[in-house]
Backbone as CSV, one residue per row, in Angstrom:
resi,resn,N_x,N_y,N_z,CA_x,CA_y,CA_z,C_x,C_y,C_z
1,UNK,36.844,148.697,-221.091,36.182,148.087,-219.969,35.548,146.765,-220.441
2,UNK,35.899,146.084,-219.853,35.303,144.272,-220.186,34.033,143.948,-219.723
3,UNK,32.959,143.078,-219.983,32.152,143.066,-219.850,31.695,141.520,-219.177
4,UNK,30.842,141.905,-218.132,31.414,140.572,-217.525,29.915,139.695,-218.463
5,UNK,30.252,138.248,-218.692,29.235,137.436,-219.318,29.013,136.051,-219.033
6,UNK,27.631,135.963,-217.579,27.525,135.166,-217.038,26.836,134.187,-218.101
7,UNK,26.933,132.967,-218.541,26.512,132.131,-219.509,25.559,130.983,-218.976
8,UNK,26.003,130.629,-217.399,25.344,129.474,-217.090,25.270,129.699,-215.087
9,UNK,24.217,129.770,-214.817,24.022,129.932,-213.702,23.428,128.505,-212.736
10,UNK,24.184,128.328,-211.653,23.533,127.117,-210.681,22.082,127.066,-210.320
11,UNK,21.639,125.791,-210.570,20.465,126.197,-210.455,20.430,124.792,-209.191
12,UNK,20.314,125.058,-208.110,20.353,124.258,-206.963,18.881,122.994,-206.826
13,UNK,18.239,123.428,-207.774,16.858,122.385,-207.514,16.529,121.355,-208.963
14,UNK,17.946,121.612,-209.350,17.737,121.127,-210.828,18.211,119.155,-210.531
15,UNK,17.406,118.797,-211.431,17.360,117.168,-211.246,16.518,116.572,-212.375
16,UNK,18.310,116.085,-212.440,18.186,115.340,-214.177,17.114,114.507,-214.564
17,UNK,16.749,114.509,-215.882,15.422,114.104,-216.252,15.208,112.539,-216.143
18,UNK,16.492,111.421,-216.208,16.568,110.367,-215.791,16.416,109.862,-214.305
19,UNK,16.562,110.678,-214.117,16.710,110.843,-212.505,14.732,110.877,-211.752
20,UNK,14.464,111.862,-212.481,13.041,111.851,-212.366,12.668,110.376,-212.355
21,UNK,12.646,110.174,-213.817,11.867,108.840,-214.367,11.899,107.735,-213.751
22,UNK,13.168,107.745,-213.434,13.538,106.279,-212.404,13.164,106.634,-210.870
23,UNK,12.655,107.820,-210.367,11.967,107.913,-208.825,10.661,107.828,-208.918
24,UNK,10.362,108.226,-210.425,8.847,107.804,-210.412,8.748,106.580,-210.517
25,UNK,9.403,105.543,-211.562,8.760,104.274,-211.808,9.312,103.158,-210.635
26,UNK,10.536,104.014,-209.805,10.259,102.905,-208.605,9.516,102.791,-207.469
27,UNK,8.439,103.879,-207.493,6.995,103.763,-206.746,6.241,102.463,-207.457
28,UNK,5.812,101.573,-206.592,4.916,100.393,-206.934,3.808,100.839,-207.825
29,UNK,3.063,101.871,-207.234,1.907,102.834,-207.709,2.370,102.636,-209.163
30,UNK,3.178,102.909,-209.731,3.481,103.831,-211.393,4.188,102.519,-211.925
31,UNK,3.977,101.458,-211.558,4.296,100.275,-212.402,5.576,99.760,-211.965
32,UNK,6.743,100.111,-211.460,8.135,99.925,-211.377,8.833,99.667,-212.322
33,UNK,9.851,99.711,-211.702,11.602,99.363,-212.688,11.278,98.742,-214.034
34,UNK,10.397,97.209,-213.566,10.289,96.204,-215.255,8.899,97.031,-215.785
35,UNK,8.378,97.529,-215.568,7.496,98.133,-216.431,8.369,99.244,-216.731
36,UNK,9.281,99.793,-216.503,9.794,101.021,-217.517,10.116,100.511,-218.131
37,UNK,11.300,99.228,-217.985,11.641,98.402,-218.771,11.004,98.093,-220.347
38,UNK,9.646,97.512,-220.207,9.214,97.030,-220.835,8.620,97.959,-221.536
39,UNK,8.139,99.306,-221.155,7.515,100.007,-221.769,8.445,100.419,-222.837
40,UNK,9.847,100.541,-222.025,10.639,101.359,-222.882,11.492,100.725,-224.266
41,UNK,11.175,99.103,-224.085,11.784,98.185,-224.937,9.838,98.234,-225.746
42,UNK,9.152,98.324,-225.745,8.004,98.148,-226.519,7.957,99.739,-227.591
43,UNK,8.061,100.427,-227.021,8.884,102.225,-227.323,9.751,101.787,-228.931
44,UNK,10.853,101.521,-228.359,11.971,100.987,-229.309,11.299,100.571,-230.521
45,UNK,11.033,98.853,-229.952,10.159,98.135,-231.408,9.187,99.328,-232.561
46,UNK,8.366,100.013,-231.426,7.329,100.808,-232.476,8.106,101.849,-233.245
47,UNK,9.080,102.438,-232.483,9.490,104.092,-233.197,10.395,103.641,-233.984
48,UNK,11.287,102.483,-233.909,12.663,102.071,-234.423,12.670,100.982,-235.690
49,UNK,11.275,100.570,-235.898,11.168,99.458,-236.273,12.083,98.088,-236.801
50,UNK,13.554,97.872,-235.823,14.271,97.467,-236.151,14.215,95.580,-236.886
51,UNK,14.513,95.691,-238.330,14.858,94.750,-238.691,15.861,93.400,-238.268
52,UNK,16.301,93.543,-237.603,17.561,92.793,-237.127,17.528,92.882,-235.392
53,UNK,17.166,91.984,-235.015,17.513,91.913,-233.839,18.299,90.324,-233.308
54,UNK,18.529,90.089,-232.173,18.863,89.119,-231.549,17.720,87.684,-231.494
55,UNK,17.910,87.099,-231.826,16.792,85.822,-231.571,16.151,85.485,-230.244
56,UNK,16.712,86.184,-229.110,16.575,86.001,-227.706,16.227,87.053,-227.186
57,UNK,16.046,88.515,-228.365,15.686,89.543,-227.867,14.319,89.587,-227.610
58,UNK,13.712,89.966,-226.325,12.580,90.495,-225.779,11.969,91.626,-225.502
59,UNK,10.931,91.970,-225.131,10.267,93.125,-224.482,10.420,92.744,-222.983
60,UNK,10.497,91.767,-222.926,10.365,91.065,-221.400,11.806,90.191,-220.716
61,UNK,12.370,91.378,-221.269,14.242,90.822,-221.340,14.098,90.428,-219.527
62,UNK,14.904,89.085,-219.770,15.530,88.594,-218.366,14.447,88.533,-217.034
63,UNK,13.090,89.098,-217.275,11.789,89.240,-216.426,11.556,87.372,-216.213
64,UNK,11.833,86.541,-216.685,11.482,85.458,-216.083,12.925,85.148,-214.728
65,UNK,13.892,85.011,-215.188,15.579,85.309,-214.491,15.063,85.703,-213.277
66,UNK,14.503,87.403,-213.386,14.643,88.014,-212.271,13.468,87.349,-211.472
67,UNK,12.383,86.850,-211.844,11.366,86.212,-210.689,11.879,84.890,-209.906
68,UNK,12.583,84.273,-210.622,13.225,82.681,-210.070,14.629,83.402,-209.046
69,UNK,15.507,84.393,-209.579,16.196,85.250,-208.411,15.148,85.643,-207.145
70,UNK,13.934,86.046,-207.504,13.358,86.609,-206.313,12.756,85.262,-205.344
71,UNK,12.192,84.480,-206.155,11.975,82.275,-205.144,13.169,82.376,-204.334
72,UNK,14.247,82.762,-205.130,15.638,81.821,-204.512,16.044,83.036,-202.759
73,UNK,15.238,84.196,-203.144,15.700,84.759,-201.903,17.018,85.549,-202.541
74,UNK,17.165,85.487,-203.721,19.038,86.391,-204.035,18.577,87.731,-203.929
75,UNK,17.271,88.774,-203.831,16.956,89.314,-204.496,16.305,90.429,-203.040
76,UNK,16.713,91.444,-202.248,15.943,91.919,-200.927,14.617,92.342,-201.734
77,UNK,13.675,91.724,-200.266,12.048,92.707,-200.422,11.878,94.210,-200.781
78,UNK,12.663,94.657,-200.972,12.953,96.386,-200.862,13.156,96.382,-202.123
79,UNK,14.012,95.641,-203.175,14.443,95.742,-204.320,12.792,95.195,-204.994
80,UNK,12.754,94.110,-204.667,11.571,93.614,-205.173,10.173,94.624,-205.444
81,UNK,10.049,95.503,-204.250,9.442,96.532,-204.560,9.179,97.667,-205.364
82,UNK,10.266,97.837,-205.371,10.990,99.082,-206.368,11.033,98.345,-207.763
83,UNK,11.336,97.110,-208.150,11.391,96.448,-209.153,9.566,96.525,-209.932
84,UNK,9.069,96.647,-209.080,7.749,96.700,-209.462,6.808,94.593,-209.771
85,UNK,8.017,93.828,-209.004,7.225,92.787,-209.625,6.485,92.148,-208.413
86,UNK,5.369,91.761,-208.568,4.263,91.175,-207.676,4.853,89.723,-207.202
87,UNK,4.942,89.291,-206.215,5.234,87.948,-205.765,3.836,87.036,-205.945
88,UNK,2.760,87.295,-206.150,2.023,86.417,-206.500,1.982,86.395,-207.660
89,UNK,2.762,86.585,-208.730,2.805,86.281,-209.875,4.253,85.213,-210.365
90,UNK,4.849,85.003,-209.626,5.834,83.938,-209.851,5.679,82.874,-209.843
């Protein structure tokens, strides 16, 4: 007689841990998108302490780019939100 051997069961409320992180940080409240960003490129530098990087590499990668996208209008108010960046700071 065989034995039946369930190994992995559905779990219907399950939601991936990236998934989390990025619904939290695109609430304005919790900093947004470029603050994960940045937190998570400041993360790197400390735990990784990498010797070698890019000469153009930042903590604040492409954060000037994306504010002159948001002047020009390329960029919807909705994204801008979720992006976490303040329009009175451009």
């Amino acid at each position: 007689m065989a034995i039946s051997d369930v190994r992995s069961v559905m779990n219907a409320n399950y939601e991936p841990h990236g998934l989390r992180v990025v619904t939290y940080f695109s609430n304005p409240k919790n900093g947004g998108l470029v603050y994960l960003e940045q937190r998570w490129r400041e993360h790197f530098l400390a735990t990784m302490r990498p010797r070698y990087l890019p000469a153009l590499w930042s903590v604040h990668h492409n954060h000037q780019r994306l504010k002159q996208h948001i002047l020009q209008g390329r960029i919807q108010p909705e994204e801008v939100t979720v992006m976490g960046v303040k329009l009175d700071e451009c």
